[in-house]
C-alpha positions as CSV (number, residue, x, y, z in Angstrom):
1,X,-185.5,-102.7,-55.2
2,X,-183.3,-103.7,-58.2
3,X,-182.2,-107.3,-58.2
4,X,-180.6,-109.2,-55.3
5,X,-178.4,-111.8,-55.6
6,X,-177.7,-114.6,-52.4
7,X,-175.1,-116.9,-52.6
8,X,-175.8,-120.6,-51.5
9,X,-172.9,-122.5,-50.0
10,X,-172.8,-126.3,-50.2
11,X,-171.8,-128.2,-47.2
12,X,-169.3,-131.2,-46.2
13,X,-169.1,-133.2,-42.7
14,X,-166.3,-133.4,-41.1
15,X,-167.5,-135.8,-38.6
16,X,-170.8,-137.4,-38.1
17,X,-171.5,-139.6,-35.8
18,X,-174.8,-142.0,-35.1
19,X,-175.4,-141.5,-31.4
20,X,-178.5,-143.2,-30.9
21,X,-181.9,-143.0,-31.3
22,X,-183.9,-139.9,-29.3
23,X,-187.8,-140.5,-27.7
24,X,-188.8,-138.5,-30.8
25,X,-187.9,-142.0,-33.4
26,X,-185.2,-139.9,-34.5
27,X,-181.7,-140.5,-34.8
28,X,-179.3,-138.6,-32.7
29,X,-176.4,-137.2,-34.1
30,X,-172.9,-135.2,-33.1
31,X,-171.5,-133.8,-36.4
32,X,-168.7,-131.2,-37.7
33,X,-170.5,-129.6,-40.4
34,X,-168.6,-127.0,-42.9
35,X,-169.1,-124.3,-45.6
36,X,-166.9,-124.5,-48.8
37,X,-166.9,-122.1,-51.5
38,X,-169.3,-124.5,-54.0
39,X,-171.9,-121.8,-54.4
40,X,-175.4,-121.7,-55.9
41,X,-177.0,-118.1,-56.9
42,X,-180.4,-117.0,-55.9
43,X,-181.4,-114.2,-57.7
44,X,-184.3,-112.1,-56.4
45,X,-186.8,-109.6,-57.6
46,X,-189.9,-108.3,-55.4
47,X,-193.3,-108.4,-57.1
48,X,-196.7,-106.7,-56.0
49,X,-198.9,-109.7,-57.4
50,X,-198.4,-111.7,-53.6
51,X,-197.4,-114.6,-55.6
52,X,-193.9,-116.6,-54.9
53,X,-192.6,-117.9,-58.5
54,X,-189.1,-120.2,-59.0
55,X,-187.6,-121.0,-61.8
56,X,-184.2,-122.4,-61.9
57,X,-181.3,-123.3,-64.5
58,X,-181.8,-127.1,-64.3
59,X,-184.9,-128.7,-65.5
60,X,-184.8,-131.5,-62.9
61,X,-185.3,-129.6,-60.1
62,X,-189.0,-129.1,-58.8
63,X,-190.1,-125.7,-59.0
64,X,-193.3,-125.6,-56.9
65,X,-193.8,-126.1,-53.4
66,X,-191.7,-129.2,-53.8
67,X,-189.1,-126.9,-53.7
68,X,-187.1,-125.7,-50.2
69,X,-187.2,-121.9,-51.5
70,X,-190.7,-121.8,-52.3
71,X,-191.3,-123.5,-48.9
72,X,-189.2,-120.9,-47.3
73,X,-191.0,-118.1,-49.0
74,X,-194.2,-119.0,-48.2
75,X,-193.4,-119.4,-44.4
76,X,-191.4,-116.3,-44.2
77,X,-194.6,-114.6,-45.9
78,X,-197.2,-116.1,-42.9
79,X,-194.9,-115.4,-40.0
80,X,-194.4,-111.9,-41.3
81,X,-198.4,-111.7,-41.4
82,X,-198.7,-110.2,-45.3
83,X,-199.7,-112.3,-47.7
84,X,-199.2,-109.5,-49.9
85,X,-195.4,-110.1,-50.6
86,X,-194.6,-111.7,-53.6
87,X,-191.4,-112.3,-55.4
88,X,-189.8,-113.8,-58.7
89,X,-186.8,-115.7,-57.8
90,X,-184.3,-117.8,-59.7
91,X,-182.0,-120.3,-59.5
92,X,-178.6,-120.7,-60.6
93,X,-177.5,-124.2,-59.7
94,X,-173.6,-125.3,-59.3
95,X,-173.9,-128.0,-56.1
96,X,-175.2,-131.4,-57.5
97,X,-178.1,-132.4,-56.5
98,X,-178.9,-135.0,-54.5
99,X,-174.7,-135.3,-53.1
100,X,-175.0,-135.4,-49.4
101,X,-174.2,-131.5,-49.6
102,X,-176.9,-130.0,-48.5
103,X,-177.8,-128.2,-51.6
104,X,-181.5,-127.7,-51.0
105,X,-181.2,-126.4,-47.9
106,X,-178.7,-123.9,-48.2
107,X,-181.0,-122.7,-51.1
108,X,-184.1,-122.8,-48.7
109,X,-181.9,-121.2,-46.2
110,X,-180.3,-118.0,-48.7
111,X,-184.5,-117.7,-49.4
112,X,-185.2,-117.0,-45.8
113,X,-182.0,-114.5,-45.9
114,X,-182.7,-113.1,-49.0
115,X,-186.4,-112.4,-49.0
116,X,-186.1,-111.2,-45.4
117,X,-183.6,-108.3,-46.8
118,X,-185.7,-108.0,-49.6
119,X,-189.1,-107.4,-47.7
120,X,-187.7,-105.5,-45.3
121,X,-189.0,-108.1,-42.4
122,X,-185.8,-107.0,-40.1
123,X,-186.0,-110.9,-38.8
124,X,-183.0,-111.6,-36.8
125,X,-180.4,-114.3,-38.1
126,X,-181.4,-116.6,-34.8
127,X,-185.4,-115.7,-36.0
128,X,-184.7,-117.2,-39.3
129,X,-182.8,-120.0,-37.9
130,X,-185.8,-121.0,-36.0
131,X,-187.8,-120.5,-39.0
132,X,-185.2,-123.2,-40.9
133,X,-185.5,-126.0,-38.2
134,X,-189.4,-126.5,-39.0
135,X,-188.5,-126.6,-42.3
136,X,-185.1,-129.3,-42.4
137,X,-182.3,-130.3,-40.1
138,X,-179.6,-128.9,-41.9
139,X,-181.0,-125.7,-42.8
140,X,-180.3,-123.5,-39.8
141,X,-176.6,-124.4,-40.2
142,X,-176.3,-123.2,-43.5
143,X,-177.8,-120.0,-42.7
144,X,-174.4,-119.0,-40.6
145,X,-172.1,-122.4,-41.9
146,X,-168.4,-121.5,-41.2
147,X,-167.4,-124.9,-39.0
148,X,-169.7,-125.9,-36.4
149,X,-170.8,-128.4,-34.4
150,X,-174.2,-130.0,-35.1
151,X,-175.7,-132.1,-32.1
152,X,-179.2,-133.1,-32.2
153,X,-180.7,-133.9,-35.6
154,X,-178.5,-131.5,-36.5
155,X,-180.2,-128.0,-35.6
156,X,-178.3,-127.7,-32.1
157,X,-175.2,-125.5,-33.1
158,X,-171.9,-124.6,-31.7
159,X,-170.3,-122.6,-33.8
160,X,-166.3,-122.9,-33.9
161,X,-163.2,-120.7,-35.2
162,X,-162.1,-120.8,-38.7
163,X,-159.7,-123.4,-39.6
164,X,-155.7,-121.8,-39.3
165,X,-153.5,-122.7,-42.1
166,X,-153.9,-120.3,-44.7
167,X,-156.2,-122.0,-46.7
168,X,-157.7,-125.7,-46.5
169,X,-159.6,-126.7,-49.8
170,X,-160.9,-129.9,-50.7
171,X,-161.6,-131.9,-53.9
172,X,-165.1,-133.0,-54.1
173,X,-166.5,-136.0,-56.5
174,X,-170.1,-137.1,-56.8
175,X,-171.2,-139.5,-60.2
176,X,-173.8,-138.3,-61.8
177,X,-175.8,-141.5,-62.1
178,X,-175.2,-142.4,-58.1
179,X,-177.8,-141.4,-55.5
180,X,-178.0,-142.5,-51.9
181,X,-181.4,-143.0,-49.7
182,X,-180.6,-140.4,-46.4
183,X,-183.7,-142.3,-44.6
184,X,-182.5,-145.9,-46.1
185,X,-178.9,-145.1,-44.6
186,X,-180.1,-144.1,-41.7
187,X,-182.4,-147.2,-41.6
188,X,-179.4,-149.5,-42.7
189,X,-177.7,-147.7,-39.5
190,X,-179.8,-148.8,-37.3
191,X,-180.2,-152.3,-38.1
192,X,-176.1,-152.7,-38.4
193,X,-175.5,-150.6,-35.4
194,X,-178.1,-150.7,-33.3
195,X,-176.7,-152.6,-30.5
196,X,-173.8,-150.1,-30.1
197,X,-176.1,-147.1,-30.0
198,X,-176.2,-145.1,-26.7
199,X,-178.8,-144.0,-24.8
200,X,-180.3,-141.4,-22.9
201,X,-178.9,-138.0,-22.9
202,X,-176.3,-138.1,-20.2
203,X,-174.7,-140.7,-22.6
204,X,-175.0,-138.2,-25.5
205,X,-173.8,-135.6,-23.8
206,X,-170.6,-137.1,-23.1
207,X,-169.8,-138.1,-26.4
208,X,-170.6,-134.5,-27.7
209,X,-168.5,-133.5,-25.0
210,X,-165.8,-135.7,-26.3
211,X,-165.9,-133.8,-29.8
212,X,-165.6,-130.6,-28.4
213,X,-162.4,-131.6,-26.9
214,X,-161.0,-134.1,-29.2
215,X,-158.3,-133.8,-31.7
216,X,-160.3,-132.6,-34.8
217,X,-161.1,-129.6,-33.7
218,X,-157.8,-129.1,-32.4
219,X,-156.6,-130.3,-35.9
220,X,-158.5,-127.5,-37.4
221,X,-157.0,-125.2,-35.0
222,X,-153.7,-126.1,-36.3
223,X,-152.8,-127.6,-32.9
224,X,-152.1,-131.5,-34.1
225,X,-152.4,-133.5,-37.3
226,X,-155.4,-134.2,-38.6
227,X,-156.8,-137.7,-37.6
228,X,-159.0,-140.1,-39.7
229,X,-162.4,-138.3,-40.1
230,X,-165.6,-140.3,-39.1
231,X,-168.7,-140.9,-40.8
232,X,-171.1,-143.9,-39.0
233,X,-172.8,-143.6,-42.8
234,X,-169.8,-143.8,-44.7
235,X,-169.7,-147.4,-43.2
236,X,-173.1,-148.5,-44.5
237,X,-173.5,-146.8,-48.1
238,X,-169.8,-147.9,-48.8
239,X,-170.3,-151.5,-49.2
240,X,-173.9,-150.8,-50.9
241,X,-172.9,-148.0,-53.6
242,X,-170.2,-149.3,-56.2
243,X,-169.3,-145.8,-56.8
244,X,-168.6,-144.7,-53.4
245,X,-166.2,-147.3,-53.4
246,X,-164.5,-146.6,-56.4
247,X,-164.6,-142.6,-55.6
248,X,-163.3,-143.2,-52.8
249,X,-160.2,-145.5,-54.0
250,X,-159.3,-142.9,-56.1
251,X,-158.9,-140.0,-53.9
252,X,-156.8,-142.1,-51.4
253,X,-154.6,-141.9,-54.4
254,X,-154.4,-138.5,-54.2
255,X,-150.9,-136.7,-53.7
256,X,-150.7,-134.6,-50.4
257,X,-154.5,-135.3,-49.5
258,X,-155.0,-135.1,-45.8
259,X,-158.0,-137.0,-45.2
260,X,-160.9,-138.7,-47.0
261,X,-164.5,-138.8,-46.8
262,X,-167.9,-139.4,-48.0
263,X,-170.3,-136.5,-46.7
264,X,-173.4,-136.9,-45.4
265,X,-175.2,-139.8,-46.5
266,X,-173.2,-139.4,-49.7
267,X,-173.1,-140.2,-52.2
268,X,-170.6,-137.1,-52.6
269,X,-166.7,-137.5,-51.0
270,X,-163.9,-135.8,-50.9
271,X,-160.7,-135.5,-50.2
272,X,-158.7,-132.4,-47.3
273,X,-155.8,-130.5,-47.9
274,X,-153.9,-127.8,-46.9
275,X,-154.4,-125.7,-49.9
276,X,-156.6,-125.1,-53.2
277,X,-153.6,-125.3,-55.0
278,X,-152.5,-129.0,-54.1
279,X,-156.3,-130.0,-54.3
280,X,-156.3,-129.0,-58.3
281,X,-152.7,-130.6,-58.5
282,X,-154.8,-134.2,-57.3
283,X,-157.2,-132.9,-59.7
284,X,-154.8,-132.9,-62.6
285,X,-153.1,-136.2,-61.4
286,X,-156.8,-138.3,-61.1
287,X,-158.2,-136.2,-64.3
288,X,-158.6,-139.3,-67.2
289,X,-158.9,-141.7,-63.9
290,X,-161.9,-139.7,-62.5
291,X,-163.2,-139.2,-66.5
292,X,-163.1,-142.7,-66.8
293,X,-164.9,-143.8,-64.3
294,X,-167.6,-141.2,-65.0
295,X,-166.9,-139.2,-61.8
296,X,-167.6,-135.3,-61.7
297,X,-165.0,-133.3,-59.9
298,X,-164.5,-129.8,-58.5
299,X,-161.9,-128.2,-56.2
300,X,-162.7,-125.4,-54.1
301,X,-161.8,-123.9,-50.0
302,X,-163.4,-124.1,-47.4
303,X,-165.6,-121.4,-47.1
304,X,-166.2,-119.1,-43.2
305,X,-169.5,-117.8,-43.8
306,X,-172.8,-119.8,-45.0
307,X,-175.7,-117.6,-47.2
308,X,-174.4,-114.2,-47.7
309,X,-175.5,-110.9,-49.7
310,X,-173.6,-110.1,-52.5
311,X,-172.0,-106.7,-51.8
């Protein structure tokens, strides 16, 4: 087989909300999760030598089994039984790193996808979600992405329609010298928050059930305006992280911008609207603001679809 090339979706939240804590020590979660069109390429080549070898367009990124795609490869390879597979892949990297996006595992996840096709396994997309929950939380959602609903520690989907409207974009900003702990924020959580958590899973249950019905997805839907979103991190990394704060001033400055949010555990955030077109017209407003402070921007929609083939 000639080259294949997967593309590798980042991710924002929508909502995420801190539950509790489960019997596992983990923290329970009830999240929107969604796809937008900040893409990675994975490029792929089959090789008879039974080895898996990365290589990538950015130098700081690990290359070895530090790496989600070689992790991927190398469990796709024992499940399938053939140790014989082998494949050169690399990386073409556009989503920061580090950002709350999910980078690294929607480049794990377009490995399981792409080396499947590849090898011929025939491994079904719910297979290779199963395979993506041993290997992180939010890799089984960028597998399919599109908007869904995230409950557990994030590997319990539901998946939802497509936002109506035509065409909802965002503009995304991350620093470059800014990075954010994801277990020291979800420490921080806890020792803030703690005494508000809920437990046990009937409790869960009906606050997941309270998403399902409540007025962001019907926002989405086009059904009512779109309310503040919530993120229980936002409201321990904002105080902590200058630049979140700053980043975050500045796209509540933004003309026409529907809602604003860090993602994640950040430190990436962004800012809704209705169109791509009006997100790069905020672009162009904030431009010497955003170079200024330092700030990295892009503009881009949402995206319906997680990893995907390129045709």
């Amino acid at each position: 087989m000639a080259e294949l090339i997967v593309w590798s979706p980042a991710k924002i939240n929508l909502h995420l909300e801190v539950l509790g804590l489960r019997g596992d020590g983990f923290h329970e979660l009830a999240m929107v999760m969604q796809t937008i069109a900040l893409l990675d390429r994975l490029r792929l080549r089959p090789s008879a030598d039974g080895r898996i070898q990365l290589s990538c367009d950015n130098p700081s990124l690990p290359t070895d089994g530090a790496n989600l795609i070689v992790r991927a490869a190398e469990l796709l390879k024992a499940r399938a039984g053939l140790p014989e597979l082998g494949a050169h892949l690399h990386l073409d990297k556009r989503i920061p790193v580090g950002a709350g996006l999910a980078g690294g595992s929607s480049n794990g996840a377009a490995a399981l996808v792409g080396l499947n096709h590849l090898w011929g396994l025939g491994y079904s997309e719910a297979e290779l979600a199963l395979m993506a929950a041993e290997l992180g939380s939010d890799m089984p959602f960028c597998i399919g992405g599109g908007t869904q609903l995230c409950f557990g520690r994030g590997e319990r989907l539901e998946a939802q329609p497509a936002p109506r409207g035509g065409g909802w974009a965002v503009l995304l900003l991350k620093h470059p010298a800014a990075s954010v702990s994801t277990p020291w924020a979800y420490r921080q959580s806890r020792q803030q928050r703690q005494a508000s958590y809920l437990e046990g899973e009937a409790a869960f249950e009906q606050r997941r059930q309270v998403l399902r019905q409540g007025p962001l997805l019907r926002a989405l839907q086009g059904l009512e305006a779109l309310p503040p979103l919530r993120n229980d991190l936002q409201a321990v990394v904002e105080p902590a992280e200058a630049t979140v704060r700053q980043g975050l001033a500045l796209l509540r400055r933004a003309d026409a911008a529907l809602a604003v949010a860090m993602s994640g555990s950040g430190p990436s955030l962004f800012a809704l609207f209705a169109d791509l077109e009006a997100a790069r017209r905020s672009q162009a407003s904030l431009a010497s603001d955003l170079a200024a402070a330092g700030f990295d921007s892009w503009t881009c929609p949402l995206r319906p679809q997680g990893v995907s083939l390129e045709a």
